[in-house]
C-alpha positions, 0 to 999 in steps of 0.5 A: 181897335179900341181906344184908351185913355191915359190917366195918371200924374203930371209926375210922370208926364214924361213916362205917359208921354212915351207911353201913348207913343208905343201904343199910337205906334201900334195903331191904338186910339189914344187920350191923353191928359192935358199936364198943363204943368208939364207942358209948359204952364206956369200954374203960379202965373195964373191969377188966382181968380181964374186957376178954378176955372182952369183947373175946371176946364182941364178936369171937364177935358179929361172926362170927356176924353174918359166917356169917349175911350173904351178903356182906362189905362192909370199909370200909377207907376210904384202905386202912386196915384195923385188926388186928380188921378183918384177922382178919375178912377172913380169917375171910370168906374161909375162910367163902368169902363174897364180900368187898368193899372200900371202896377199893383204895388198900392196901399190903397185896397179901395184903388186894387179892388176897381182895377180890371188887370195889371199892365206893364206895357203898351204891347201887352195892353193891345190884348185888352183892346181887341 
């Protein structure tokens, strides 16, 4: 079985959350983004001088959970894809791994034209994996 990575907005930190789950339960090897915010963080407690260095540590964690995995998975729910997740499909496709979207409603043609395939479900990306 392959593996992926989730990227996506702390937005729907929940719904990504939920996501990896079902596919952890059907035996894939998952990466998720650590939402510092979602988690619990408190990004205005941080003192100003050192929220690039957090923002850095974060951004460097994820692409090195993006080189590990064998896919991209964006959960861009109704075509949104935040400034962070923008970065990350553009790293994935200079990593030239293949990306898949959650959905295909997105204004931005530059995101459409990088996306492998459109994927509602986590049974449904299990294909992709094997």
């Amino acid at each position: 079985m392959k593996s992926v990575v989730i990227c996506g907005s702390s937005s729907f930190a929940s719904e990504m959350r939920e996501f990896a789950n079902k596919l952890k339960e059907l035996g894939v090897i998952v990466y998720e983004p650590h939402l510092y915010r979602a988690s619990g963080g408190i990004w205005s407690e941080i003192k100003e001088s050192d929220r690039k260095y957090v923002a850095l540590g974060l951004t460097h964690d994820h692409f090195y959970k993006m080189r590990m995995a064998d896919v991209i998975y964006v959960y861009n729910k109704d075509g949104y894809a935040g400034v962070s997740t923008n970065m990350e499909i553009g790293y994935a496709a200079a990593l030239n791994k293949p990306i898949y979207g959650q959905s295909a409603e997105d204004a931005e043609p530059c995101r459409q034209v990088l996306f492998s395939g459109i994927v509602k479900n986590p049974e449904d990306l299990i294909a992709y994996l094997n």
